[in-house]
PyMOL Python script that loads the backbone (N, CA, C, O; Angstrom):
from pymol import cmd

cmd.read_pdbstr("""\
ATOM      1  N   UNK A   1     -17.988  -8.255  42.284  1.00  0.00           N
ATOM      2  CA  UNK A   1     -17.979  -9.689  42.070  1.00  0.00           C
ATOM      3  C   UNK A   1     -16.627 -10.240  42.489  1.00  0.00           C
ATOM      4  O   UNK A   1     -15.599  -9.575  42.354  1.00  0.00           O
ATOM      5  N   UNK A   2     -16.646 -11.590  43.052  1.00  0.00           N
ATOM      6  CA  UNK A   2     -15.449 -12.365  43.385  1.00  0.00           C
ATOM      7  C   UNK A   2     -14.931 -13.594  42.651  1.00  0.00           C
ATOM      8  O   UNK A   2     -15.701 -14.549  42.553  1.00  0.00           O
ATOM      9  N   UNK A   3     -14.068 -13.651  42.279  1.00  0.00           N
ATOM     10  CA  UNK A   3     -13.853 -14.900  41.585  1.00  0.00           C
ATOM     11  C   UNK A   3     -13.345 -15.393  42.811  1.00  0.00           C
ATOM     12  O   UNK A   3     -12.886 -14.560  43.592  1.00  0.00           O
ATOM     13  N   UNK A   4     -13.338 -16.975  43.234  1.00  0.00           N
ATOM     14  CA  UNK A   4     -12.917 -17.546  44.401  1.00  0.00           C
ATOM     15  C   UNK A   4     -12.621 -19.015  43.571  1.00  0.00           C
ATOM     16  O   UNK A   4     -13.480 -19.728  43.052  1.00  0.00           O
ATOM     17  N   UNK A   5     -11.041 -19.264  43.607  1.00  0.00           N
ATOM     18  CA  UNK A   5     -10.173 -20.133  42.922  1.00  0.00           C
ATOM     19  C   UNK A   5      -9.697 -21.294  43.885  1.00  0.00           C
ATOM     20  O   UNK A   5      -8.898 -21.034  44.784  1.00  0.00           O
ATOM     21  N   UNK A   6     -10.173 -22.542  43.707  1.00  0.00           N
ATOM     22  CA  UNK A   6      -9.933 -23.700  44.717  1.00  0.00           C
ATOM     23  C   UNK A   6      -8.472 -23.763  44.733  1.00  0.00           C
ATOM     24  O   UNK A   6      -7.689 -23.514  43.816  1.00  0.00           O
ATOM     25  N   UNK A   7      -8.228 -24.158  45.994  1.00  0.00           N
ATOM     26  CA  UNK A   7      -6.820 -24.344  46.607  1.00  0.00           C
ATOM     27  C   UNK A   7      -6.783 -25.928  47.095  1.00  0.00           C
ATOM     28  O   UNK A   7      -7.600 -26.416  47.876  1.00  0.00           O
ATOM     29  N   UNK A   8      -5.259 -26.901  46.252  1.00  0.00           N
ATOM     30  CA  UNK A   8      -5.276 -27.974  47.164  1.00  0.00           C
ATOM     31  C   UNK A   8      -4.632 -27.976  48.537  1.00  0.00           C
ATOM     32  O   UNK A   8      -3.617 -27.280  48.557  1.00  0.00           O
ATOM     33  N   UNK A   9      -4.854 -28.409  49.395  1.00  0.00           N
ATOM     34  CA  UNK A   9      -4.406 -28.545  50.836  1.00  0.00           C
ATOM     35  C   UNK A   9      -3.136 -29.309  50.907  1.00  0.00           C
ATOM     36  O   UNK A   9      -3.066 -30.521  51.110  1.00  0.00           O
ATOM     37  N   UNK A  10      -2.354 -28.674  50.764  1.00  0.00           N
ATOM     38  CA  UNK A  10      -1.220 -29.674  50.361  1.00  0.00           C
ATOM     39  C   UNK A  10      -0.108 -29.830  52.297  1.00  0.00           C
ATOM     40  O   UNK A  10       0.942 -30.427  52.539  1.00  0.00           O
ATOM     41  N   UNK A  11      -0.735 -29.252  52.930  1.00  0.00           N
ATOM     42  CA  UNK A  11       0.142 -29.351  54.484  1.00  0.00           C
ATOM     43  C   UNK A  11      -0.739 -28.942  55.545  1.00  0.00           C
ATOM     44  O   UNK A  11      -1.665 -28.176  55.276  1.00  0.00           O
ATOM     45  N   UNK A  12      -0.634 -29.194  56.253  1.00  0.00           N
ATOM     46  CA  UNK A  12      -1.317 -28.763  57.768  1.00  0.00           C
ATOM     47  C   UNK A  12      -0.245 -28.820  58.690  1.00  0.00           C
ATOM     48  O   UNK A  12       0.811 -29.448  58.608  1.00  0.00           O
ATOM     49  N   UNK A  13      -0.858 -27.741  59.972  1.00  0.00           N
ATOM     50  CA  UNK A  13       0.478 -27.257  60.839  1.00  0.00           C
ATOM     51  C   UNK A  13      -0.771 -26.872  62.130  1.00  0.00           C
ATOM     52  O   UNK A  13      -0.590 -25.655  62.073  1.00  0.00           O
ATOM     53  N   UNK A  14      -1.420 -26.961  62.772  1.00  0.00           N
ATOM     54  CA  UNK A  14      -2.112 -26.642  63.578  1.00  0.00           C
ATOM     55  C   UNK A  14      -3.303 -26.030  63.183  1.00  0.00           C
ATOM     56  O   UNK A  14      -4.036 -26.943  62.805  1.00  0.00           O
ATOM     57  N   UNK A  15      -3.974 -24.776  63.054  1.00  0.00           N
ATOM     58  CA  UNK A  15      -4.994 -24.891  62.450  1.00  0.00           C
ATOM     59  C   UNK A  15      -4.526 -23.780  61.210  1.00  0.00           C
ATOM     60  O   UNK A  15      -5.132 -22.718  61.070  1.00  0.00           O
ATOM     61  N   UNK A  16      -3.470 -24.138  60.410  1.00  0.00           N
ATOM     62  CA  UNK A  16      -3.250 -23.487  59.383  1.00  0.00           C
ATOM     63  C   UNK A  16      -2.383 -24.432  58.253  1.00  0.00           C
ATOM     64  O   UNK A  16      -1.492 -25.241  58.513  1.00  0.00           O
ATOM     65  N   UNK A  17      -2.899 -24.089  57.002  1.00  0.00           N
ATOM     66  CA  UNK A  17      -3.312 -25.141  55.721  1.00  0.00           C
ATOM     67  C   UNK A  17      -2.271 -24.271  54.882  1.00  0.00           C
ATOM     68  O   UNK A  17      -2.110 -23.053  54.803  1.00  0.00           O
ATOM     69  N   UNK A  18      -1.758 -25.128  54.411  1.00  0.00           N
ATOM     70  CA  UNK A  18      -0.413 -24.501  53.182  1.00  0.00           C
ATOM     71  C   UNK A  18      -1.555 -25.025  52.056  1.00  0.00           C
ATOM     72  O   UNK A  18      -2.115 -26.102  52.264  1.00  0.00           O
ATOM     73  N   UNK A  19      -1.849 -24.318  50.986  1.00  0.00           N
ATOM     74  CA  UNK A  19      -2.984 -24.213  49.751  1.00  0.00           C
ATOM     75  C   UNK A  19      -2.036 -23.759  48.795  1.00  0.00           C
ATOM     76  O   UNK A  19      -1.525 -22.642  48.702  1.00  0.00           O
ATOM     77  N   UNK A  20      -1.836 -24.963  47.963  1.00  0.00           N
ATOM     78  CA  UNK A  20      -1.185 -24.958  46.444  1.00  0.00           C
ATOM     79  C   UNK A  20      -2.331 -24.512  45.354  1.00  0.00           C
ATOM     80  O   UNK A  20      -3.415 -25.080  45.230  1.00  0.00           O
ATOM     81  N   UNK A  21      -1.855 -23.323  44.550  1.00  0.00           N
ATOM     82  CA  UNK A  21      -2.801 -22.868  43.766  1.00  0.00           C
ATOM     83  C   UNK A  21      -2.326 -23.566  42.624  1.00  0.00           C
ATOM     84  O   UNK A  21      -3.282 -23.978  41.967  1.00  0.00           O
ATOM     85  N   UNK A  22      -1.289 -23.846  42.155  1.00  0.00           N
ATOM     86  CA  UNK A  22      -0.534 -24.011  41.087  1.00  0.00           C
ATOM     87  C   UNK A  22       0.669 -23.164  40.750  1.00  0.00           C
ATOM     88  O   UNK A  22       1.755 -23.683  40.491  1.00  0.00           O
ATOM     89  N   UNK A  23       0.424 -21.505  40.755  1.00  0.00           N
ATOM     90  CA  UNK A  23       1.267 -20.920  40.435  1.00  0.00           C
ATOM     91  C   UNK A  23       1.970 -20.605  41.699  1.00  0.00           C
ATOM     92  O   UNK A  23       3.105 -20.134  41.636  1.00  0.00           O
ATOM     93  N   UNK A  24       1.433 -20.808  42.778  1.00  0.00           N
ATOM     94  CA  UNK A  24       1.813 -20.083  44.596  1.00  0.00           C
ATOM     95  C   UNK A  24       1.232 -21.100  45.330  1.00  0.00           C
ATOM     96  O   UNK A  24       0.259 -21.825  45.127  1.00  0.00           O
ATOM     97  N   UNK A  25       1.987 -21.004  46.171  1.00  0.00           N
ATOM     98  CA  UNK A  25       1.441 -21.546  47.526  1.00  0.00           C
ATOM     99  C   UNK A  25       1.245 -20.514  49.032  1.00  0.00           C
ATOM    100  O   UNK A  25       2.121 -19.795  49.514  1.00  0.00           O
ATOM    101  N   UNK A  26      -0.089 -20.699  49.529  1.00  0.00           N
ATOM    102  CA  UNK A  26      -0.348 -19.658  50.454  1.00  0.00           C
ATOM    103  C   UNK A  26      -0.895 -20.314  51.578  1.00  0.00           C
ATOM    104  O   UNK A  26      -1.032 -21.537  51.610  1.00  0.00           O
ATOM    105  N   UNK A  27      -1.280 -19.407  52.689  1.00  0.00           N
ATOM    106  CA  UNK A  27      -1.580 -20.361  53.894  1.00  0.00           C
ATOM    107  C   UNK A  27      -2.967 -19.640  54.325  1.00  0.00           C
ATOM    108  O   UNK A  27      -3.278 -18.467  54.117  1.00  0.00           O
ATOM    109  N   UNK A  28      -3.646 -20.546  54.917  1.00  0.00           N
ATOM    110  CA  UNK A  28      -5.208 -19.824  55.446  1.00  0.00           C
ATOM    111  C   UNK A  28      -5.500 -20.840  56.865  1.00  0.00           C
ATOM    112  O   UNK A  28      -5.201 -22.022  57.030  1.00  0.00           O
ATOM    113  N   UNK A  29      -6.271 -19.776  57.886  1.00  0.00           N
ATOM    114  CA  UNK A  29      -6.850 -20.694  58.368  1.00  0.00           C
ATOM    115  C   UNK A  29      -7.864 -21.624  58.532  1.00  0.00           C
ATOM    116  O   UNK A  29      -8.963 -21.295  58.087  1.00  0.00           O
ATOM    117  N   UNK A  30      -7.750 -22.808  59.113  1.00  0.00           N
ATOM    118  CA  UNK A  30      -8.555 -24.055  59.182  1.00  0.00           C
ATOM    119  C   UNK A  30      -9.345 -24.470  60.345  1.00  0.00           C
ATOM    120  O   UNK A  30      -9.686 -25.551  60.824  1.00  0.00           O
ATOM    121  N   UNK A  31      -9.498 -23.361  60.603  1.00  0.00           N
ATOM    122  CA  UNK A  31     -10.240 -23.349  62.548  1.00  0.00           C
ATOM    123  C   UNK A  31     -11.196 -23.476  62.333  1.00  0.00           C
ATOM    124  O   UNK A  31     -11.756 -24.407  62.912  1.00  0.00           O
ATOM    125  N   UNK A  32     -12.106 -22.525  61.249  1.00  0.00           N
ATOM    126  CA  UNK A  32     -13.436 -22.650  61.385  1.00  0.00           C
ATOM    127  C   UNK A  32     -14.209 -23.970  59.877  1.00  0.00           C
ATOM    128  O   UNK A  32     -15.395 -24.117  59.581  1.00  0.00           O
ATOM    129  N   UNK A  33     -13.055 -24.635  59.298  1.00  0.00           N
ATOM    130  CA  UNK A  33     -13.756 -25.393  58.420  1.00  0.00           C
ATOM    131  C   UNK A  33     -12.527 -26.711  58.163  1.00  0.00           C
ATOM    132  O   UNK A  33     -11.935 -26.995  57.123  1.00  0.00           O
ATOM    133  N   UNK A  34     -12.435 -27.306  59.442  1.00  0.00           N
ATOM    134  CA  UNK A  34     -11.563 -28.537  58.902  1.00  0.00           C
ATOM    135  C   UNK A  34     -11.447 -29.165  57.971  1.00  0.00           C
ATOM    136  O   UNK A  34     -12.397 -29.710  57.408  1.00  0.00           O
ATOM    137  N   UNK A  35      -9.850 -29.253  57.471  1.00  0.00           N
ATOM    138  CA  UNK A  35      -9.533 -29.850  56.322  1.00  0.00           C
ATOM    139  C   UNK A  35      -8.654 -30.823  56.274  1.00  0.00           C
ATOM    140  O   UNK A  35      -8.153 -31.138  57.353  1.00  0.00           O
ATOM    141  N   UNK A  36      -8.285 -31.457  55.219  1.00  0.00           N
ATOM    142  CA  UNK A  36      -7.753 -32.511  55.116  1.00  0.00           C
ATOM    143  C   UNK A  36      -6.772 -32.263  54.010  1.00  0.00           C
ATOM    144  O   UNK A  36      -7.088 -31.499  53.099  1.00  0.00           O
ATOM    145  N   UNK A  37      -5.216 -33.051  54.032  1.00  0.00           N
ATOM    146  CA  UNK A  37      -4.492 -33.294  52.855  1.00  0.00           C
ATOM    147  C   UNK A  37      -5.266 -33.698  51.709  1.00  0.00           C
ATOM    148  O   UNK A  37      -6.109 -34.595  51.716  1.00  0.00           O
ATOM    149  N   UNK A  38      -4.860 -32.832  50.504  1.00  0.00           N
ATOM    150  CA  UNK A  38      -5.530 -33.528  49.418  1.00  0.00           C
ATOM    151  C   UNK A  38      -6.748 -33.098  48.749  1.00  0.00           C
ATOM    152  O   UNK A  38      -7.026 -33.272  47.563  1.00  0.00           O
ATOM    153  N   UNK A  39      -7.787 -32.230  50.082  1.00  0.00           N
ATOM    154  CA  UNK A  39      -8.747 -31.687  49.732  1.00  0.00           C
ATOM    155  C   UNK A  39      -8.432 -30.282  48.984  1.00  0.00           C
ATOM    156  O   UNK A  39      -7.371 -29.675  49.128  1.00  0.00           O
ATOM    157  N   UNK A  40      -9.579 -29.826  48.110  1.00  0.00           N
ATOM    158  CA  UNK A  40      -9.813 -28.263  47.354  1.00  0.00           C
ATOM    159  C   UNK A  40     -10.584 -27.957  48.439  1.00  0.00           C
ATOM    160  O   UNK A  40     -11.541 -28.579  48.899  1.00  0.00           O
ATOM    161  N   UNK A  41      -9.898 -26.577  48.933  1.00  0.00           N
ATOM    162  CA  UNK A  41     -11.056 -25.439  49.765  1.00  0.00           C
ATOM    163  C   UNK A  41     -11.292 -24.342  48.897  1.00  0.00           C
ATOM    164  O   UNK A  41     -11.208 -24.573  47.691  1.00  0.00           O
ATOM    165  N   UNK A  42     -11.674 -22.761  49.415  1.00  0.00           N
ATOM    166  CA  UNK A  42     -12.158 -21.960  48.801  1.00  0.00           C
ATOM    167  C   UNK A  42     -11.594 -21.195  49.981  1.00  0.00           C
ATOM    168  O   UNK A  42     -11.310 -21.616  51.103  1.00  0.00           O
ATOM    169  N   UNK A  43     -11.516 -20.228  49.579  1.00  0.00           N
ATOM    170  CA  UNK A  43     -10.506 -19.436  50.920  1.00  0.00           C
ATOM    171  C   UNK A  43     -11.094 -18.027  50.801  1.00  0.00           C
ATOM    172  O   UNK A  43     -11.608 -17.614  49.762  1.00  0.00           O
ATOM    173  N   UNK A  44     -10.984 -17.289  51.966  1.00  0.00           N
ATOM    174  CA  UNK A  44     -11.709 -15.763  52.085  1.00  0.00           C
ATOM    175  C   UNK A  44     -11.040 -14.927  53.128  1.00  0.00           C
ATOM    176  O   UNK A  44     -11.310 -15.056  54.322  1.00  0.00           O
ATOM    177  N   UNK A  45     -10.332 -14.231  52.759  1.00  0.00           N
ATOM    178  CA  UNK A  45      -9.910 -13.212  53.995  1.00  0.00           C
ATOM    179  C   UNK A  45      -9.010 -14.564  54.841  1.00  0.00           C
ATOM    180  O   UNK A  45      -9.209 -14.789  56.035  1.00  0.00           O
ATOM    181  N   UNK A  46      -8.139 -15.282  54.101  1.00  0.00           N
ATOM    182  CA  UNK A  46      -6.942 -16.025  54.679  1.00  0.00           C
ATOM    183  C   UNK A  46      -8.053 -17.182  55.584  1.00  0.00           C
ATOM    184  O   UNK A  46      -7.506 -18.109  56.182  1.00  0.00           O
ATOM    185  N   UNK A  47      -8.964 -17.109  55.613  1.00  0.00           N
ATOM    186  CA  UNK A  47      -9.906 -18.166  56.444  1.00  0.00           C
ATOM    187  C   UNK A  47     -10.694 -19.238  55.361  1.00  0.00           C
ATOM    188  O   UNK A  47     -11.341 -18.841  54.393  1.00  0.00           O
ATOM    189  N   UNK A  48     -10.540 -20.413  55.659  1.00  0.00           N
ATOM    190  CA  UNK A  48     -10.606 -21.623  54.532  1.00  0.00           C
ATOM    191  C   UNK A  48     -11.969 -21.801  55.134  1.00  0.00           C
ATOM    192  O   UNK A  48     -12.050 -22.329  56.243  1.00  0.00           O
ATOM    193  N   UNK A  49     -13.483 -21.247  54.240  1.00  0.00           N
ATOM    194  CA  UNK A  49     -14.862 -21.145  54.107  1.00  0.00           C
ATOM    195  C   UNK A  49     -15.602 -22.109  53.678  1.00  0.00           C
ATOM    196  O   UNK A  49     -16.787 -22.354  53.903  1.00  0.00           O
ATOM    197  N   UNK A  50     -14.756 -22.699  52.981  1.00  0.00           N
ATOM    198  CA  UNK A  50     -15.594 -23.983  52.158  1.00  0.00           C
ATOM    199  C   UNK A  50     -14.958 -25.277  51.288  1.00  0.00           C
ATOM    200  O   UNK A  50     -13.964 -25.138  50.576  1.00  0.00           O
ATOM    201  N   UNK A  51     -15.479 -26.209  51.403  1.00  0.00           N
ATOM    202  CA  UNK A  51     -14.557 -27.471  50.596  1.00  0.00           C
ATOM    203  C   UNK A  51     -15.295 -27.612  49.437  1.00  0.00           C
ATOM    204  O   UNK A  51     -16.516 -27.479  49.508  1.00  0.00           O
ATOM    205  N   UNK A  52     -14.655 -27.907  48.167  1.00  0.00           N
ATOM    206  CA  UNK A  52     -14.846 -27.953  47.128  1.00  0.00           C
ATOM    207  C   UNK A  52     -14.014 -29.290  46.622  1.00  0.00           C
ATOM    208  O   UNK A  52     -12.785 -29.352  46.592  1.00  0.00           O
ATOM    209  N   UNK A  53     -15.179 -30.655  46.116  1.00  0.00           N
ATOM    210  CA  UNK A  53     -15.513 -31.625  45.080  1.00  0.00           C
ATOM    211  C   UNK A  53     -13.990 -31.488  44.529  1.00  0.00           C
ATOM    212  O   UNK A  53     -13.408 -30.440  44.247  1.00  0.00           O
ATOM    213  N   UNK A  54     -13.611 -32.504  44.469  1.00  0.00           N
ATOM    214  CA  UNK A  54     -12.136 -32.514  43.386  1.00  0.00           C
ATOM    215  C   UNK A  54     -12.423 -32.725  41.900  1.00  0.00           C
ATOM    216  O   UNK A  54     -11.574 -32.467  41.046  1.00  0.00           O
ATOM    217  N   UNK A  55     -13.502 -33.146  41.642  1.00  0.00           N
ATOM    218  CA  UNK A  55     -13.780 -33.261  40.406  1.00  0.00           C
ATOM    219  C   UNK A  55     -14.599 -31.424  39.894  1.00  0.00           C
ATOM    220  O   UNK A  55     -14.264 -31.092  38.757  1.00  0.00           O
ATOM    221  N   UNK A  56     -15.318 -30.628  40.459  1.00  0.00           N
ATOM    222  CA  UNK A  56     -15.609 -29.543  40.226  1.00  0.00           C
ATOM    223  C   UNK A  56     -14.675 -28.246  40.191  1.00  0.00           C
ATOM    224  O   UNK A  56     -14.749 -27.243  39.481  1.00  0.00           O
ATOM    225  N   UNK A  57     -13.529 -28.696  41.464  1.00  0.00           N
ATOM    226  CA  UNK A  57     -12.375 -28.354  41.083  1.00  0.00           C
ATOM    227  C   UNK A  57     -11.781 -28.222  40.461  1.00  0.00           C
ATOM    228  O   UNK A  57     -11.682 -27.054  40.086  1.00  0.00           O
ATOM    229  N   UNK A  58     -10.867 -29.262  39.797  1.00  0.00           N
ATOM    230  CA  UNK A  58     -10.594 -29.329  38.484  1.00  0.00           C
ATOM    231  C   UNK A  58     -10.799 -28.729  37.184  1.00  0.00           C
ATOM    232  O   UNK A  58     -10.043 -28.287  36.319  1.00  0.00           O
ATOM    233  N   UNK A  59     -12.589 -28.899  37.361  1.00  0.00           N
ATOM    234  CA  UNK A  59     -12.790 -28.422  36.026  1.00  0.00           C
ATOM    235  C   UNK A  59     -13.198 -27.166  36.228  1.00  0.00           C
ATOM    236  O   UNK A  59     -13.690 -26.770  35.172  1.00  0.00           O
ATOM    237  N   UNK A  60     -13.248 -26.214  37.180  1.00  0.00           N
ATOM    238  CA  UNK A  60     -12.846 -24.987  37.836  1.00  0.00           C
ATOM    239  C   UNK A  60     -11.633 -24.372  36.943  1.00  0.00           C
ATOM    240  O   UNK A  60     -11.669 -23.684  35.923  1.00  0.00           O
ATOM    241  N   UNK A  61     -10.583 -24.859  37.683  1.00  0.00           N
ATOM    242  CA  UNK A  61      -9.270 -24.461  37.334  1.00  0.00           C
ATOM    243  C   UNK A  61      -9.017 -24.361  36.254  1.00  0.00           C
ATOM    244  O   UNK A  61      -8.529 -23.266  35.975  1.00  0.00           O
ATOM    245  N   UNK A  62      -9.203 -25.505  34.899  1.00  0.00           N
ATOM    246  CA  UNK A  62      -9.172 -25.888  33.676  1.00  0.00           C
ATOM    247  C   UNK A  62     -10.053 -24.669  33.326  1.00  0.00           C
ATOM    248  O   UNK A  62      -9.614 -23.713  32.687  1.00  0.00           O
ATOM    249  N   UNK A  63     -11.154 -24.746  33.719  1.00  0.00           N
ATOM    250  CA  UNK A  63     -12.155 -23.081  32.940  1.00  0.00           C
ATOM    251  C   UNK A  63     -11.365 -21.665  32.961  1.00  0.00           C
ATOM    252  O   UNK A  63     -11.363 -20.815  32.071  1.00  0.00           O
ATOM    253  N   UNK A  64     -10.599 -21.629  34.383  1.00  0.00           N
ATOM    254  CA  UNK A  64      -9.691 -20.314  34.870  1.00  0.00           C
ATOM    255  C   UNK A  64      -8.493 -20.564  34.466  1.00  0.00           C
ATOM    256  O   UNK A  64      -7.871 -19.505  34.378  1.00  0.00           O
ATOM    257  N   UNK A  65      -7.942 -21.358  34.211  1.00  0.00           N
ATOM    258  CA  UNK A  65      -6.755 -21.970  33.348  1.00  0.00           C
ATOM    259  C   UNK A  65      -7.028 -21.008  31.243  1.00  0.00           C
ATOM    260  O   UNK A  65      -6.366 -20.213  30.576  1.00  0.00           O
ATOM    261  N   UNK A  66      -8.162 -21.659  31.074  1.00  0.00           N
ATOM    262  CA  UNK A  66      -8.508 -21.876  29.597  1.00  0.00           C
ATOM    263  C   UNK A  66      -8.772 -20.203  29.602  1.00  0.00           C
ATOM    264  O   UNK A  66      -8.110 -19.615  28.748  1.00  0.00           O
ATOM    265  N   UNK A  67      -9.445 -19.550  30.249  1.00  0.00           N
ATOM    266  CA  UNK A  67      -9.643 -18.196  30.453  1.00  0.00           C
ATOM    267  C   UNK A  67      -8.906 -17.070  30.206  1.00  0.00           C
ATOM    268  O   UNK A  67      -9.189 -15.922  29.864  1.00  0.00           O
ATOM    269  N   UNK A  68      -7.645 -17.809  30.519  1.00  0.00           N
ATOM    270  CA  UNK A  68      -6.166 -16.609  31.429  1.00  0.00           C
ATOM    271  C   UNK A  68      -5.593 -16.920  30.070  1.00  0.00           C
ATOM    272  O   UNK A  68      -4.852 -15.940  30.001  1.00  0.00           O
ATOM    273  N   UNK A  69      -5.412 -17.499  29.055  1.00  0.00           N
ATOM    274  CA  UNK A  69      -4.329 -17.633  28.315  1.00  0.00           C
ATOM    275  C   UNK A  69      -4.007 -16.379  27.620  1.00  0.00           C
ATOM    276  O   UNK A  69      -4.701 -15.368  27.511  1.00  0.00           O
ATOM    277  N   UNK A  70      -3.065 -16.577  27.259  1.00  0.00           N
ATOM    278  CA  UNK A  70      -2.525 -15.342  26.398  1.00  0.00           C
ATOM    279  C   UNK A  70      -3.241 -15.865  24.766  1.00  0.00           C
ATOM    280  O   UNK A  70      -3.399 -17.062  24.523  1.00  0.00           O
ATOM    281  N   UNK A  71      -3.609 -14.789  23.781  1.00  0.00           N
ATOM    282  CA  UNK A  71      -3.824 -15.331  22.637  1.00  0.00           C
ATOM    283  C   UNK A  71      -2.948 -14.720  21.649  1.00  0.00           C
ATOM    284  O   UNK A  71      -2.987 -15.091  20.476  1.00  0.00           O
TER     285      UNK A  71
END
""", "prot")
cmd.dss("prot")
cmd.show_as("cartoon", "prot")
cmd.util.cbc("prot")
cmd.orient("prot")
C-alpha cells in the first residue's frame, strides 16, 4: 500500500515543480501533468501524476497531520 501526500506547487522552472510538503520541499516533474502555482499535486517516482482539489487537500493533510502526532 501507498500513502500519496499532496504537495503545494509552490515554483516552476521549466518542466520541474518545487512541491512544499510542509515539513520539506522537493522537486518533481511536470511534463507529463501541467501545473500551476498554488495547485496540490500527488507525485510518484519524482513525476507529478495527478492534481488534487485544495479543499480535499487540506483535509488530507489535517487527517495525516492528526495521524502522525505523538501521544
Amino acid at each position: 500500500m501507498c500513502l500519496a501526500v499532496p504537495g503545494k506547487v509552490i515554483g516552476i522552472k521549466g518542466n520541474t515543480a518545487t512541491l512544499d510538503y510542509g515539513s520539506e520541499k522537493r522537486e518533481a516533474d511536470c511534463s507529463l501533468m501541467p501545473c500551476k502555482i498554488g495547485e496540490y499535486v500527488i507525485v510518484s517516482n519524482r513525476m507529478v501524476i495527478d492534481k488534487v482539489d485544495e479543499k480535499e487537500a487540506v483535509a488530507s493533510l489535517k487527517m495525516y497531520a492528526d495521524a502522525t502526532k505523538k501521544k
